[in-house]
PDB file of N, CA, C and O in Angstrom, chain B, residues numbered from 101:
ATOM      1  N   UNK B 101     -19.171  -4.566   2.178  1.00  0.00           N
ATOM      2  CA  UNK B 101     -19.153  -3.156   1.923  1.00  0.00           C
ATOM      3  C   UNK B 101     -20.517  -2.608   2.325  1.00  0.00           C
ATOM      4  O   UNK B 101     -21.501  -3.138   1.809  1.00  0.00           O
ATOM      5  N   UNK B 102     -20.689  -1.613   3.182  1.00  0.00           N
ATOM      6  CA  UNK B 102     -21.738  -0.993   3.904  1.00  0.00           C
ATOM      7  C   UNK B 102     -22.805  -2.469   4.384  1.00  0.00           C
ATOM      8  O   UNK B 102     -23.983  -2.304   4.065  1.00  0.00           O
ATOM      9  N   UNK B 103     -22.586  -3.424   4.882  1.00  0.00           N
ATOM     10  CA  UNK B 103     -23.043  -4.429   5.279  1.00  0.00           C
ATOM     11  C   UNK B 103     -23.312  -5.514   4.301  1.00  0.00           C
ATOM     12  O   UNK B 103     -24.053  -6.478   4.493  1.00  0.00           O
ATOM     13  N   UNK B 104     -22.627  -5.249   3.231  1.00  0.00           N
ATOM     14  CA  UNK B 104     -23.275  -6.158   2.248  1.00  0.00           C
ATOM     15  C   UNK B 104     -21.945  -7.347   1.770  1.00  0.00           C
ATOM     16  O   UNK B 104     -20.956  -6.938   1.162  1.00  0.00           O
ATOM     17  N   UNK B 105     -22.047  -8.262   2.003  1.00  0.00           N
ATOM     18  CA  UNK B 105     -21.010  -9.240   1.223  1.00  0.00           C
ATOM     19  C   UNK B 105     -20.647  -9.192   0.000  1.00  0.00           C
ATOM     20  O   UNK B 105     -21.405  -9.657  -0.851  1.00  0.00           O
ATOM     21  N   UNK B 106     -19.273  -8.557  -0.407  1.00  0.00           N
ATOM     22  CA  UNK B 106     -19.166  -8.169  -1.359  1.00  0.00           C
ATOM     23  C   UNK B 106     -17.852  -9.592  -2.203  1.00  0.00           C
ATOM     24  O   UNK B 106     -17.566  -9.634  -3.400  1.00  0.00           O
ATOM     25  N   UNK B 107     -17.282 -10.613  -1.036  1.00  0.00           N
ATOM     26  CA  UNK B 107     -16.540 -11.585  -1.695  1.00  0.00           C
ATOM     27  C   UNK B 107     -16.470 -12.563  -0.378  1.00  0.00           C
ATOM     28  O   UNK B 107     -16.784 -12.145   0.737  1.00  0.00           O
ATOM     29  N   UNK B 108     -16.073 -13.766  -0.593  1.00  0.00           N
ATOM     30  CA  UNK B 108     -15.811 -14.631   0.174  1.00  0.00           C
ATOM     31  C   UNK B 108     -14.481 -16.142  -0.353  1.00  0.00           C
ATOM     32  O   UNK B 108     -13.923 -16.412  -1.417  1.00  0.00           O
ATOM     33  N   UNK B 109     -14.469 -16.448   0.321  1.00  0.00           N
ATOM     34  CA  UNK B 109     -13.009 -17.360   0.524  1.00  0.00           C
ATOM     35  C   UNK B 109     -13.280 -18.808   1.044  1.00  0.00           C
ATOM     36  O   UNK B 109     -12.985 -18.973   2.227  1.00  0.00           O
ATOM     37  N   UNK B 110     -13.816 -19.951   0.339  1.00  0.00           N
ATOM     38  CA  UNK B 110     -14.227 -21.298   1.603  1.00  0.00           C
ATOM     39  C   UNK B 110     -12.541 -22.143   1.409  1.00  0.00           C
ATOM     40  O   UNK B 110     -11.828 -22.397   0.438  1.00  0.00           O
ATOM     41  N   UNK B 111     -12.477 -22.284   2.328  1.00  0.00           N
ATOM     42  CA  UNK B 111     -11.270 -23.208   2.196  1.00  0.00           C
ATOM     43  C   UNK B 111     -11.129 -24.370   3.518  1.00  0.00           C
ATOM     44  O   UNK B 111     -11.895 -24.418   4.481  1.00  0.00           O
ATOM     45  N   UNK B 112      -9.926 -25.282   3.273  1.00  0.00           N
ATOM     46  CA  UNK B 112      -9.872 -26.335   4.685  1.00  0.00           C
ATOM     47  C   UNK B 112      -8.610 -26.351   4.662  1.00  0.00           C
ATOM     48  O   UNK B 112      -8.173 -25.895   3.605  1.00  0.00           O
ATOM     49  N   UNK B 113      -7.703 -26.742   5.505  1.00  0.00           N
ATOM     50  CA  UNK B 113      -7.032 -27.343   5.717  1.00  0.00           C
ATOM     51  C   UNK B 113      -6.487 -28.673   5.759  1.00  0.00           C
ATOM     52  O   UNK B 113      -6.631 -29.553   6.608  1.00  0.00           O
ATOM     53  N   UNK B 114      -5.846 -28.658   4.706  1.00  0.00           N
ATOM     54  CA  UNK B 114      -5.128 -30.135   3.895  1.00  0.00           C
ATOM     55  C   UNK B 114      -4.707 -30.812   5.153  1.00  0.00           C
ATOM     56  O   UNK B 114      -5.406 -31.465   5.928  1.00  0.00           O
ATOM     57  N   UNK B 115      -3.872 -30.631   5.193  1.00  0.00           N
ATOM     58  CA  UNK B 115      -2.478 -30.751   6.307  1.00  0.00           C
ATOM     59  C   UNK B 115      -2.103 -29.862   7.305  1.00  0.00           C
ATOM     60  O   UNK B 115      -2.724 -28.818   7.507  1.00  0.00           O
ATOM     61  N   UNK B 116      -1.033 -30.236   8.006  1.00  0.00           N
ATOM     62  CA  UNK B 116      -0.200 -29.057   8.458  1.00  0.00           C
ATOM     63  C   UNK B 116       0.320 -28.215   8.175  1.00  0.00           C
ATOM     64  O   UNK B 116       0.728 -27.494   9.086  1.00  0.00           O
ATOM     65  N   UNK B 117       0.574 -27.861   6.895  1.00  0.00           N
ATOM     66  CA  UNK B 117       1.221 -27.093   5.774  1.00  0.00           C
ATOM     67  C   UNK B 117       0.959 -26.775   4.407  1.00  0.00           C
ATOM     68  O   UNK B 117       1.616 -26.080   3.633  1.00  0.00           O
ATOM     69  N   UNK B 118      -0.453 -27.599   4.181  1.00  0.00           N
ATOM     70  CA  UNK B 118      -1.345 -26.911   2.966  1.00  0.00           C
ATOM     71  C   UNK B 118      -2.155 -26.993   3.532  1.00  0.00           C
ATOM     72  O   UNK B 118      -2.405 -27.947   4.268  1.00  0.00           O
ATOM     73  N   UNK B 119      -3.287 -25.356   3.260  1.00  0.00           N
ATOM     74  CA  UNK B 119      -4.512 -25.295   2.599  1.00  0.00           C
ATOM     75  C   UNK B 119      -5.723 -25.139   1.485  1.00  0.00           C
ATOM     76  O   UNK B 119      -6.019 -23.976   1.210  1.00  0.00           O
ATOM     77  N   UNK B 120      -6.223 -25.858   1.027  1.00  0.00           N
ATOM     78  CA  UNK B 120      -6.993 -26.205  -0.131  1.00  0.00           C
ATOM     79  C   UNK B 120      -8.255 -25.008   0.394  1.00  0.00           C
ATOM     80  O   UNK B 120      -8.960 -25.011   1.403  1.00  0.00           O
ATOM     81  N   UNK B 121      -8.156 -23.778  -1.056  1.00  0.00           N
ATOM     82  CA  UNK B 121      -9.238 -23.244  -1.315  1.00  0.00           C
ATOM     83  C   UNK B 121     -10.183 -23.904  -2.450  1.00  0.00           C
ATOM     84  O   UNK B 121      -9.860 -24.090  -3.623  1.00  0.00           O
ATOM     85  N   UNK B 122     -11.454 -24.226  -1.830  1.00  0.00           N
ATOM     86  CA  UNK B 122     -12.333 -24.659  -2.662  1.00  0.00           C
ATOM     87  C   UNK B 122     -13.267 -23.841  -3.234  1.00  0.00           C
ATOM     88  O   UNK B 122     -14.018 -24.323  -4.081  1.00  0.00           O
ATOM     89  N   UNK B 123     -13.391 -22.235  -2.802  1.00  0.00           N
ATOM     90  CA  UNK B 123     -14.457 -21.465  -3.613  1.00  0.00           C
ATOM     91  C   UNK B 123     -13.909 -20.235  -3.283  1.00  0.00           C
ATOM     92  O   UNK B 123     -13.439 -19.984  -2.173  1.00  0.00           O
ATOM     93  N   UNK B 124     -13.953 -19.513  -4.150  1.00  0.00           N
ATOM     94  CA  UNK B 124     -13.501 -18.087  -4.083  1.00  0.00           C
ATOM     95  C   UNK B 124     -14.574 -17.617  -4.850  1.00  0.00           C
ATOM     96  O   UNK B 124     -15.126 -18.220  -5.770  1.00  0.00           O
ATOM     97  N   UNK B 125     -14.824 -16.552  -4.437  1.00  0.00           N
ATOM     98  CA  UNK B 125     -16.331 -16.068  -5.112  1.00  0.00           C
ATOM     99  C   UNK B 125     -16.377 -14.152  -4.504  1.00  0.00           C
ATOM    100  O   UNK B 125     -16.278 -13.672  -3.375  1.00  0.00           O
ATOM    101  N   UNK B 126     -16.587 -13.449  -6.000  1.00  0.00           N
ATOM    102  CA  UNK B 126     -16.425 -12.106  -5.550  1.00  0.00           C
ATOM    103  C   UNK B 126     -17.994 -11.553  -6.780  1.00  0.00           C
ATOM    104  O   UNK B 126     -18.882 -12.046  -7.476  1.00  0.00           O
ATOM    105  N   UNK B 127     -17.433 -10.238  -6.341  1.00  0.00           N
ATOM    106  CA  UNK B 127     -19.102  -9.794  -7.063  1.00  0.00           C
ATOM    107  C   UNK B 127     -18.551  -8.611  -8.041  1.00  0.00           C
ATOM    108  O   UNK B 127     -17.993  -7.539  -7.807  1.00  0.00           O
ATOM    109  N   UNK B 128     -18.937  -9.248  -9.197  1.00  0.00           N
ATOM    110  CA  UNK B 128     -17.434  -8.856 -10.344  1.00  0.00           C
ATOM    111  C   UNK B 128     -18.162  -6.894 -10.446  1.00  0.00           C
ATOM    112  O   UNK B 128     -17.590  -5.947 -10.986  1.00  0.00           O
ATOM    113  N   UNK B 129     -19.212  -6.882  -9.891  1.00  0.00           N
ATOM    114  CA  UNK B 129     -19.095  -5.332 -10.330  1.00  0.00           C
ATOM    115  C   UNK B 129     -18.471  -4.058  -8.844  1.00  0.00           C
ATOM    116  O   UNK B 129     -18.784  -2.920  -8.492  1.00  0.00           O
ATOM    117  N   UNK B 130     -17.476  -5.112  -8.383  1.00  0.00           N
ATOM    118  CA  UNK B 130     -16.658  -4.462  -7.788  1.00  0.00           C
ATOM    119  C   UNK B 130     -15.394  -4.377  -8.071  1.00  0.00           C
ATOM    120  O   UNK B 130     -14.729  -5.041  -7.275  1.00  0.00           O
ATOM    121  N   UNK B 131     -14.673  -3.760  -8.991  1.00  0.00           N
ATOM    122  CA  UNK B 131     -13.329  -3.886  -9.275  1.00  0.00           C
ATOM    123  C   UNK B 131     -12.424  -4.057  -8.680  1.00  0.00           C
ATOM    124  O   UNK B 131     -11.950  -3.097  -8.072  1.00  0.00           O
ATOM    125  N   UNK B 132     -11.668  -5.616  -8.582  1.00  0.00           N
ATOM    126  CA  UNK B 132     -10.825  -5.755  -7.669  1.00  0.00           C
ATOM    127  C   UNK B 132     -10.930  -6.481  -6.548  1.00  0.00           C
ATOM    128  O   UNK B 132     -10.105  -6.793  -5.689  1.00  0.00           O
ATOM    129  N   UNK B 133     -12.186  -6.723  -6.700  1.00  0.00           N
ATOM    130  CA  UNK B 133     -12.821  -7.668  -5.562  1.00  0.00           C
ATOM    131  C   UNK B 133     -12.184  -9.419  -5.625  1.00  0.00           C
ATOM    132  O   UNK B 133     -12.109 -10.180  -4.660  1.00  0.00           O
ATOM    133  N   UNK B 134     -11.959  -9.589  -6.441  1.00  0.00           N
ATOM    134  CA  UNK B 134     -11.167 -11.276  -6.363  1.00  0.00           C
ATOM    135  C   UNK B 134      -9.661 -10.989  -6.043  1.00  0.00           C
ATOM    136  O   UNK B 134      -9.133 -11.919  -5.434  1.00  0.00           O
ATOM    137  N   UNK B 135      -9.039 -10.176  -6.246  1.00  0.00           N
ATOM    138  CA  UNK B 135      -7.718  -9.839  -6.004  1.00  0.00           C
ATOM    139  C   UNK B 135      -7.942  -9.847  -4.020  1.00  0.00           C
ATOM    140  O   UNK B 135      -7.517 -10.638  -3.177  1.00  0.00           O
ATOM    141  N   UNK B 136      -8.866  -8.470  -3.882  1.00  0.00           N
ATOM    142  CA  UNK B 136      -8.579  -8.139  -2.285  1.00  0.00           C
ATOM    143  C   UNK B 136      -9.210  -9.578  -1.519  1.00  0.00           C
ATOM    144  O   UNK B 136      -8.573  -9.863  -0.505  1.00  0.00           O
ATOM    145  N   UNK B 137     -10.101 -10.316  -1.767  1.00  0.00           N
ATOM    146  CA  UNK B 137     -10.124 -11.219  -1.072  1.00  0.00           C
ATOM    147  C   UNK B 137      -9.405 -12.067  -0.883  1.00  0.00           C
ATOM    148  O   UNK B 137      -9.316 -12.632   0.207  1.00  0.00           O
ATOM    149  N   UNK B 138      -8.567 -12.420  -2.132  1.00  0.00           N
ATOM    150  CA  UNK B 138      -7.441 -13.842  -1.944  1.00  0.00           C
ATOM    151  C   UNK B 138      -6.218 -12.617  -1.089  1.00  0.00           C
ATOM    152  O   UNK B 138      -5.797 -12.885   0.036  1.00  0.00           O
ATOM    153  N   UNK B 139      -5.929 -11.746  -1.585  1.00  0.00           N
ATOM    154  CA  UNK B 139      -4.923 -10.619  -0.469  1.00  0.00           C
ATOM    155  C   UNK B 139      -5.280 -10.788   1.138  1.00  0.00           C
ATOM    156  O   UNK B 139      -4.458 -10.910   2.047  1.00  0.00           O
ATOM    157  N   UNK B 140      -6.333 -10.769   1.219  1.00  0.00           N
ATOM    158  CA  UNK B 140      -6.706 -10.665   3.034  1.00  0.00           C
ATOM    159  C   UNK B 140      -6.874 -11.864   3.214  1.00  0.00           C
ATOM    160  O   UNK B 140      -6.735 -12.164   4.400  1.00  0.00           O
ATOM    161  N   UNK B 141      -7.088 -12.606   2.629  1.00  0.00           N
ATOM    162  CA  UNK B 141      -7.499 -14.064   3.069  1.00  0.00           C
ATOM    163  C   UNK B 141      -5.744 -14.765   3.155  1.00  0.00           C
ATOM    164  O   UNK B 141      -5.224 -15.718   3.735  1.00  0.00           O
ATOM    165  N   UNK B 142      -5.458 -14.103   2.591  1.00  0.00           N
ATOM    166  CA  UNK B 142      -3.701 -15.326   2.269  1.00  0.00           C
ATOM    167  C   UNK B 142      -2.671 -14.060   3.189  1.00  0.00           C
ATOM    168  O   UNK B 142      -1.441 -14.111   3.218  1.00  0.00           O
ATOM    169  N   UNK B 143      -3.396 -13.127   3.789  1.00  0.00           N
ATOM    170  CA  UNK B 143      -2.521 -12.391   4.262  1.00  0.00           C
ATOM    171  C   UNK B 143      -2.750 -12.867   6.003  1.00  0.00           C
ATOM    172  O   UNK B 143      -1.805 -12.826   6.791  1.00  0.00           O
ATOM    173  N   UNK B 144      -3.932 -13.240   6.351  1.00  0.00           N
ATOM    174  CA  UNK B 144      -4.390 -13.865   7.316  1.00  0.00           C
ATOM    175  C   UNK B 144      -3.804 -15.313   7.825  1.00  0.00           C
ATOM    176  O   UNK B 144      -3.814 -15.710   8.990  1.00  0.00           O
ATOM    177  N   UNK B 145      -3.261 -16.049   6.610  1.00  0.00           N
ATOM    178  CA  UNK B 145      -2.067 -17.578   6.939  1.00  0.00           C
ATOM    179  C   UNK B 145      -0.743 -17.029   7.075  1.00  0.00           C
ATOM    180  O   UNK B 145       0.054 -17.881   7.469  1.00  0.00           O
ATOM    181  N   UNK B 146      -0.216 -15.833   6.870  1.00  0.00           N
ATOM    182  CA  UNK B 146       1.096 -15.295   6.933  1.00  0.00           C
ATOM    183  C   UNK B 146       1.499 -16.258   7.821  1.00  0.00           C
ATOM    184  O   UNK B 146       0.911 -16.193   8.900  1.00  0.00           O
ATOM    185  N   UNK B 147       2.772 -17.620   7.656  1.00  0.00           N
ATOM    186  CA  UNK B 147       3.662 -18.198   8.390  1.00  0.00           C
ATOM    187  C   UNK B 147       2.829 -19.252   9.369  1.00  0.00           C
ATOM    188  O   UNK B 147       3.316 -19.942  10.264  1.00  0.00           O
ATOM    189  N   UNK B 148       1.765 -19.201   9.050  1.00  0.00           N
ATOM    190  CA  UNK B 148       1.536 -20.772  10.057  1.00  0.00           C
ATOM    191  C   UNK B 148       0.629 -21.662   8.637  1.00  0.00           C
ATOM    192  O   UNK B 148      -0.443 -22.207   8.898  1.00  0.00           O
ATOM    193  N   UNK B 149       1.239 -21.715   7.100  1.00  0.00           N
ATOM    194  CA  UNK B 149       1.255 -22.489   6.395  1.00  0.00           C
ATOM    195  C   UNK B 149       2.032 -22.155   5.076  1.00  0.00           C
ATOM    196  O   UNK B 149       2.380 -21.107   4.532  1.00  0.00           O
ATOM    197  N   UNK B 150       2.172 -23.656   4.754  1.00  0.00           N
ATOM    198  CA  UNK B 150       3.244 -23.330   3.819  1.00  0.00           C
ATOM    199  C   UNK B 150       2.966 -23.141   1.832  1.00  0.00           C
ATOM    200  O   UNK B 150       3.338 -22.346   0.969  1.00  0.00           O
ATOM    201  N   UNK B 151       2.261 -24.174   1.875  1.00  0.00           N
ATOM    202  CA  UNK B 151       1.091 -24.156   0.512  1.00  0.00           C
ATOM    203  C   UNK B 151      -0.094 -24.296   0.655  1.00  0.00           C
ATOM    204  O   UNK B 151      -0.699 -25.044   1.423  1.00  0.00           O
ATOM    205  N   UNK B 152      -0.666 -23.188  -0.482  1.00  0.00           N
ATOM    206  CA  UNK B 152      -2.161 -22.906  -0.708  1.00  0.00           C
ATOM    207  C   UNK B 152      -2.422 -23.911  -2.246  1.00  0.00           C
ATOM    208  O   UNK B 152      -1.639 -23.736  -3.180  1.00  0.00           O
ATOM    209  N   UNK B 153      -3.249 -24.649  -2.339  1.00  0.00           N
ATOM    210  CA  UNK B 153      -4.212 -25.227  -3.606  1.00  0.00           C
ATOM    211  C   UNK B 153      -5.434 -24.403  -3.635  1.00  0.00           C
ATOM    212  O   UNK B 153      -6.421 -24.242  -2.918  1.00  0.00           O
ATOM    213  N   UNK B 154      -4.964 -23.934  -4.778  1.00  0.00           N
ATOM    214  CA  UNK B 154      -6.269 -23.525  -5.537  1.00  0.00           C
ATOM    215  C   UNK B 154      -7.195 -24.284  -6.121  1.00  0.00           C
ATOM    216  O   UNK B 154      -8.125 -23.715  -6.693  1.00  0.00           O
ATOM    217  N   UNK B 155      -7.122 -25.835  -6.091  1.00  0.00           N
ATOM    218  CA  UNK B 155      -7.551 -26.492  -6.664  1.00  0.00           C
ATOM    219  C   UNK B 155      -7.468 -26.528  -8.300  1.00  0.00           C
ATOM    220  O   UNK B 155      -6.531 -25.854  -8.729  1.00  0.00           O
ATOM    221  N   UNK B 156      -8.424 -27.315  -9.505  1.00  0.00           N
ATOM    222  CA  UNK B 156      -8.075 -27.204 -10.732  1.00  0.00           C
ATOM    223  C   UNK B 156      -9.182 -26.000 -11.463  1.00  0.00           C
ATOM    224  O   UNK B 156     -10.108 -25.557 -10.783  1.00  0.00           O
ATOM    225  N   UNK B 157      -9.009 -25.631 -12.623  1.00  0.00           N
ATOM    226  CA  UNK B 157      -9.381 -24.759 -13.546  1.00  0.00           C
ATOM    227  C   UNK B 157     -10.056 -25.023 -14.033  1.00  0.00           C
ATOM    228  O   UNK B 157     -10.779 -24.183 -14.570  1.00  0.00           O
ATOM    229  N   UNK B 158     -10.325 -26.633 -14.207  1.00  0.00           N
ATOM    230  CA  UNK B 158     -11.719 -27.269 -15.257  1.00  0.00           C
ATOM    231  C   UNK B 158     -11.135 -26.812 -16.570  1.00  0.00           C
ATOM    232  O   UNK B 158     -11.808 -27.037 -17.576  1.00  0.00           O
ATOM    233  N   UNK B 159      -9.928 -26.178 -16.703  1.00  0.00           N
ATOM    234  CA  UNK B 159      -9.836 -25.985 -18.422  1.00  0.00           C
ATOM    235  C   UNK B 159      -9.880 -24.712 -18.584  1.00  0.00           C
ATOM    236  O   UNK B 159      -9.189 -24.152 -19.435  1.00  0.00           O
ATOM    237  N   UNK B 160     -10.870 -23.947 -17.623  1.00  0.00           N
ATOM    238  CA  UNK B 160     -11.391 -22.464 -18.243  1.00  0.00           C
ATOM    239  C   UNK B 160     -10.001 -21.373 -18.437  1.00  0.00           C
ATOM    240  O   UNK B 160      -9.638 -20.939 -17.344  1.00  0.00           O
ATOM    241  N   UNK B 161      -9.372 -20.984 -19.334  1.00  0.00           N
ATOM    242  CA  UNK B 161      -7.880 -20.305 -19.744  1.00  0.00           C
ATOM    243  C   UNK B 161      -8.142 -18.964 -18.775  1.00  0.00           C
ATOM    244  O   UNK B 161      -7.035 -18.438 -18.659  1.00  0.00           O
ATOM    245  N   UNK B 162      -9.097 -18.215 -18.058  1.00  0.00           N
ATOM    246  CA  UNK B 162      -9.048 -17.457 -17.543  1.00  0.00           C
ATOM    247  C   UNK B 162      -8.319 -17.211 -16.184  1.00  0.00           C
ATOM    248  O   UNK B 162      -7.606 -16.346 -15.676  1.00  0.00           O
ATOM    249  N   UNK B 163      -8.979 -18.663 -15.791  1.00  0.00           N
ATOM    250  CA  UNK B 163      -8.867 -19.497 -14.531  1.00  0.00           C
ATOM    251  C   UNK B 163      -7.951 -19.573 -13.991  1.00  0.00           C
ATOM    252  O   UNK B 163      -7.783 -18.998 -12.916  1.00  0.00           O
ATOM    253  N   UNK B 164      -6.925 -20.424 -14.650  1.00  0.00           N
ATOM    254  CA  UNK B 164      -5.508 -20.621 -15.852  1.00  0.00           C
ATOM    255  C   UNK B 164      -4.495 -19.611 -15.140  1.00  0.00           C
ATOM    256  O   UNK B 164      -3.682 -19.584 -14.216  1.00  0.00           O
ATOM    257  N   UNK B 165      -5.043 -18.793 -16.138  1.00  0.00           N
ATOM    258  CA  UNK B 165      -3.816 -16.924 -16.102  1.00  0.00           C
ATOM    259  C   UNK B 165      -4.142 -16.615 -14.951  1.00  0.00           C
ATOM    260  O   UNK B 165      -3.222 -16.167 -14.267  1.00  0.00           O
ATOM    261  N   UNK B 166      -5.514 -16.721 -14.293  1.00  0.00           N
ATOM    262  CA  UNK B 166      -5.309 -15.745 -12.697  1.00  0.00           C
ATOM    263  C   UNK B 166      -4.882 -16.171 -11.502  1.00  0.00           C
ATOM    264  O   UNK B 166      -4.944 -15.607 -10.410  1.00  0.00           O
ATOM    265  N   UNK B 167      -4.307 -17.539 -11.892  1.00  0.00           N
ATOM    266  CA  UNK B 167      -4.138 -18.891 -11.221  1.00  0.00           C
ATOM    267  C   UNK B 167      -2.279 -18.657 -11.173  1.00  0.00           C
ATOM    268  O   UNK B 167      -1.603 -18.750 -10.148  1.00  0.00           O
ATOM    269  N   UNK B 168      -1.802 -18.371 -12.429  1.00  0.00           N
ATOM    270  CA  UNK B 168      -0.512 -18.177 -12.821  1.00  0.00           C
ATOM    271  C   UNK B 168       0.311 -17.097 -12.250  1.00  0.00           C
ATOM    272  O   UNK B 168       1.529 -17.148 -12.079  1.00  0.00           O
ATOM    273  N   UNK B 169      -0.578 -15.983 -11.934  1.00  0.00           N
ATOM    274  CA  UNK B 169      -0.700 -14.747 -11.273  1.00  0.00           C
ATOM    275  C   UNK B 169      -0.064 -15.301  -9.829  1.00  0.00           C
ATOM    276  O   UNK B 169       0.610 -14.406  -9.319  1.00  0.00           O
ATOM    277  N   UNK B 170      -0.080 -16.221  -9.224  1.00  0.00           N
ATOM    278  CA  UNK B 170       0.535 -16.788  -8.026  1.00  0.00           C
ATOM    279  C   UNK B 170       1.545 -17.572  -7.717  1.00  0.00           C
ATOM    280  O   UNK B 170       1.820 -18.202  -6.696  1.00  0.00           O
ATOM    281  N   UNK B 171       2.205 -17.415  -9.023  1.00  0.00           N
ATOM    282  CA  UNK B 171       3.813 -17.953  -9.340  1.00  0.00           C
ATOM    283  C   UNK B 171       3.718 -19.598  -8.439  1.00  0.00           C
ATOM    284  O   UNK B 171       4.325 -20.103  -7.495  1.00  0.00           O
ATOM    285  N   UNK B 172       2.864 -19.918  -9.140  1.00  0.00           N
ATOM    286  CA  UNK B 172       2.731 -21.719  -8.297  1.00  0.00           C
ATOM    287  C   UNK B 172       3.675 -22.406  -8.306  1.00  0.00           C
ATOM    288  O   UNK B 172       4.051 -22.685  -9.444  1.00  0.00           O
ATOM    289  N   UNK B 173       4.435 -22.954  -7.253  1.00  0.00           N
ATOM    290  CA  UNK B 173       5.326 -23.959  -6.727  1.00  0.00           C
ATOM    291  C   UNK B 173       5.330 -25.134  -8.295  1.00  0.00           C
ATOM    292  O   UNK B 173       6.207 -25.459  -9.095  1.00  0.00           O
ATOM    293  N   UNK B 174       4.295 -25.374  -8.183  1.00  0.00           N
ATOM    294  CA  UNK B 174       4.220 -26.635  -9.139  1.00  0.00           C
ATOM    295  C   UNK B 174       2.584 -26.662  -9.332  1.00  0.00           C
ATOM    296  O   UNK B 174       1.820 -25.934  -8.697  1.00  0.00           O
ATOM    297  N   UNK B 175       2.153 -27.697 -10.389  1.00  0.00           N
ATOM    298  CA  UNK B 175       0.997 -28.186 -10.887  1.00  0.00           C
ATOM    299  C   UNK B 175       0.890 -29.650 -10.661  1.00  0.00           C
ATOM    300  O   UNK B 175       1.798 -30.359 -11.094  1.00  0.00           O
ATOM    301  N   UNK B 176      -0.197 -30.230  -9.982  1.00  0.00           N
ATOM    302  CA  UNK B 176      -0.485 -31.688  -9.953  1.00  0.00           C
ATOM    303  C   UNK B 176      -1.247 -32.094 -11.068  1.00  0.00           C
ATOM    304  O   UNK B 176      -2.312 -31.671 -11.518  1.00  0.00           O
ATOM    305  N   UNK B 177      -0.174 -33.376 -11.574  1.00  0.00           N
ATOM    306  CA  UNK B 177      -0.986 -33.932 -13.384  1.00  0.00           C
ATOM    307  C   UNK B 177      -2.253 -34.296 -12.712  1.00  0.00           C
ATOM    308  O   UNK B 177      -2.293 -34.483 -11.496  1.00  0.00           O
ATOM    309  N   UNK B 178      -3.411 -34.412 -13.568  1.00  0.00           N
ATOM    310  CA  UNK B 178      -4.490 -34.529 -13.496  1.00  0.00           C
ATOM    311  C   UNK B 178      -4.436 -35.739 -14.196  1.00  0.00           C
ATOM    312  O   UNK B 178      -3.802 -35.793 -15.250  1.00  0.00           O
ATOM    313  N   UNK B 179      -5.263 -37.127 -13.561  1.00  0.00           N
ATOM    314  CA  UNK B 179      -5.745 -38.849 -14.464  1.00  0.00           C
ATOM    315  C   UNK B 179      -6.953 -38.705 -14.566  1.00  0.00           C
ATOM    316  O   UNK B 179      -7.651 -38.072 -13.774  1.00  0.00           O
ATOM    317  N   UNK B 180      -7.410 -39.403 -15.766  1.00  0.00           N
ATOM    318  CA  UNK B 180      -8.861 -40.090 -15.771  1.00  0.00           C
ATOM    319  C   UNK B 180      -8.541 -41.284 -15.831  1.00  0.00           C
ATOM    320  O   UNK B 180      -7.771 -41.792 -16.646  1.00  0.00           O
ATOM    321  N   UNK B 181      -9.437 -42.092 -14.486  1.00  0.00           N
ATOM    322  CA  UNK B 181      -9.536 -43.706 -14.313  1.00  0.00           C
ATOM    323  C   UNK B 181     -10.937 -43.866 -14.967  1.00  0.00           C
ATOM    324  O   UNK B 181     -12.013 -43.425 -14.562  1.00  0.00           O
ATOM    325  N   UNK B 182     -10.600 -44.786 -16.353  1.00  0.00           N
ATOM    326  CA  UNK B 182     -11.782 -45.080 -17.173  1.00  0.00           C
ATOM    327  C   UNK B 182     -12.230 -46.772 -16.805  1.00  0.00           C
ATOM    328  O   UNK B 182     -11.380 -47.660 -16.875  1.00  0.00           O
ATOM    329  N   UNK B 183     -13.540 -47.030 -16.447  1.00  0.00           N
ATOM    330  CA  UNK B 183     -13.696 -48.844 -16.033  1.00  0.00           C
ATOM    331  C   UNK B 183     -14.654 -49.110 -17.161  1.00  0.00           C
ATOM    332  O   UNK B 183     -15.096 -50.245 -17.341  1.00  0.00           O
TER     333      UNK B 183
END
C-alpha cells in the first residue's frame, strides 16, 4: 500500500496438486489484511492445484477458527515420536 508491504504469503509446492503455505504474515493494523492476502494469493492457483496446507496451529484456538474459515478437506493427526 503506497509502496509499503502491507502482507505476504511464503509457500512451496508439495506436489503436483498440493501447496504447503508456510507463513502468512499481514500487518494487523490494516483491517482485512490476512483475509485479502490468502484471497489473491489462492486466487492466483485458480485450477492448476488441487490442495492448499496451511500447515498446523501449534494449538493457538485462533489459528484453529481462521483455519476452519476454509472448510478443510480433512485434518492430518499429528504423532509425537518419544526415544
Amino acid at each position: 500500500m503506497d509502496g509499503t508491504i502491507v502482507a505476504y504469503t511464503l509457500a512451496e509446492l508439495l506436489n503436483k496438486d498440493t501447496i504447503v503455505v508456510h507463513v502468512e504474515k499481514a500487518n494487523p493494523e490494516f483491517n482485512g489484511a490476512y483475509q485479502a492476502v490468502a484471497q489473491q494469493f489462492y486466487d492466483k492457483l485458480d485450477g492448476l492445484i488441487k490442495f492448499i496446507n496451511r500447515e498446523q496451529d501449534l494449538g493457538d484456538l485462533s489459528i484453529r477458527k481462521a483455519k476452519g474459515h476454509y472448510h478443510p478437506v480433512r485434518y492430518v493427526k499429528k504423532y509425537k515420536i518419544l526415544f
